[in-house]
N, C-alpha and C positions, 0 to 999 in steps of 0.2 A: 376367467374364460369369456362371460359375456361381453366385457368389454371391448376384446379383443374382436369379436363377432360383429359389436357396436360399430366399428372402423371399417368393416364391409359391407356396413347398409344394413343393418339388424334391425332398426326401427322400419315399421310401417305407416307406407306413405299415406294422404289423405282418399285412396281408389283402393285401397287393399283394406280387409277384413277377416285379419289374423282370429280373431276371436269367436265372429262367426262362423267361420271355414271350419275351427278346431271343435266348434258343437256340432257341424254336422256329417264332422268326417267321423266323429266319434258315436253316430250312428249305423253304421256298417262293420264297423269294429265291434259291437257287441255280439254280434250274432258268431265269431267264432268263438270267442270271450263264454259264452253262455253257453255253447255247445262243451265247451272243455269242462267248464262246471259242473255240467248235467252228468256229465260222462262220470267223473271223476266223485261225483255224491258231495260236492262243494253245496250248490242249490240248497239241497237238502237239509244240509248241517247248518245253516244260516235260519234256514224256515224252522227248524226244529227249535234254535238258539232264540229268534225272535219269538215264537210263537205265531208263526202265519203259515199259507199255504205258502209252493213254492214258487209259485204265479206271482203271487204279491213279491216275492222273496227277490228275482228274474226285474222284475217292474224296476223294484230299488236298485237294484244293481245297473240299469238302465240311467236309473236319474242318476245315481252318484257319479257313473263314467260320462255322465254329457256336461256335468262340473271339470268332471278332468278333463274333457276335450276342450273345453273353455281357457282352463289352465295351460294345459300343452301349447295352444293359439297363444296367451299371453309370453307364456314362457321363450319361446322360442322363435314367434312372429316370422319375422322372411327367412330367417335359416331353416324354419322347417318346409321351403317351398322345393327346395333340393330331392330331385327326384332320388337322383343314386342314393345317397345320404339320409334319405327323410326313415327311411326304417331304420338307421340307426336311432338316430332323434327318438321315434316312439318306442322301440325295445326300450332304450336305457329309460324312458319317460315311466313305462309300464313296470321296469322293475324299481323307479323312483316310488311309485304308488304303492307298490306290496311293501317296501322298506320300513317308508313314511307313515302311511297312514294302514293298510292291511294288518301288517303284525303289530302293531302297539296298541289298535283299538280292538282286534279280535284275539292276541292270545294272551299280551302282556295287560293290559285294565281289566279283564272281569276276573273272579276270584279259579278259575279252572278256562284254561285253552276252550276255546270254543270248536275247533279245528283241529285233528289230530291224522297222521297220516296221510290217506288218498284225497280228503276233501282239501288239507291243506295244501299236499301238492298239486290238486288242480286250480285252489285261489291260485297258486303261483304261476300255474304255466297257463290260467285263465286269464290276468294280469297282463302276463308278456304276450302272448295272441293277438287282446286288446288294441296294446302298445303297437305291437308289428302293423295289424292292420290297421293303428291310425296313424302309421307313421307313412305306409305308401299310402293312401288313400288321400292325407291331405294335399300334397301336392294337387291333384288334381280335381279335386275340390275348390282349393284355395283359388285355380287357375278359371273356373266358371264364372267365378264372381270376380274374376278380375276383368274376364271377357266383356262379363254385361255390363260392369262400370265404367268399362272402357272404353263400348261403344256411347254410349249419351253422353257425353261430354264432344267428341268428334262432329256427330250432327248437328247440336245445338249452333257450334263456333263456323258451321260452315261458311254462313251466310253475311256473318259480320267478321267486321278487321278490315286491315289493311289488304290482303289476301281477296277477299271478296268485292271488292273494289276496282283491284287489277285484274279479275280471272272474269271475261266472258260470260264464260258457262255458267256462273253463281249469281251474274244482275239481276235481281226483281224487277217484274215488268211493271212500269208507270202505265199500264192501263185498266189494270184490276182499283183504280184509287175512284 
């Protein structure tokens, strides 16, 4: 499938900051992310598993999803700039996470599930939340930093070239020499 994406312009250009965009659109996705959890007694079953408060517990789950929005950014680069499109991208990304990495390191590796019932169905629909909101949110993320990269490049070239040569309006004056 990426391949096929690859033949639409899938790679990012040298003005585009797929990676970046996806660390900080995966900032604004936690906070539904973390709400679902609270609600759900996820938070808690994690705090209690690690042995922390659920403050420290909330923090982690912050750092690990700003890895995944890193991921997401790598993963998917200009296909996830698609606005219509771009929540699907993070749903299916969100339930890639709980697949991958959620159930085999929290119920399959330790010797007893860590998560059972309402905590675990809120990892899960804590997950896809995630997902959702970093799926619309990148685009328009992604499009900020394409804005400001956008512009510096335009001002610098004003002045020089062939363009600037022929255009009036752009000649430096020989009197400031």
């Amino acid at each position: 499938m990426l391949s096929m994406l690859r033949a639409h312009g899938l790679d990012a250009g040298p003005t585009q900051r797929p990676l970046l965009a996806g660390l900080f659109a995966s900032l604004p996705a936690d906070i539904p992310a973390i709400a679902v959890l609270h609600a759900f007694g996820a938070l808690d079953a994690l705090a209690k598993a690690a042995n922390v408060s659920t403050t420290l517990a909330a923090q982690a789950f912050v750092a690990l999803m700003l890895v995944g929005g890193l991921l997401y950014g790598w993963l998917f680069r200009r296909a996830a700039n698609d606005p219509r499109g771009g929540w699907l991208f993070g749903l299916s990304f969100g339930y890639l996470l709980w697949m991958l990495a959620a159930t085999p390191l929290l119920q399959w590796v330790p010797e007893q599930p860590i998560m059972r019932g309402y905590p675990a169905m809120g990892l899960f629909l804590g997950l896809l939340a995630w997902g959702l909101t970093l799926g619309v949110a990148f685009p328009f993320i992604h499009r900020r930093f394409l804005l400001r990269l956008g512009e510096e490049p335009a001002r610098r070239s004003e002045s020089t070239g062939p363009q600037a040569a022929a255009d009036p309006h752009l000649k430096r004056s020989l009197s400031g020499r």
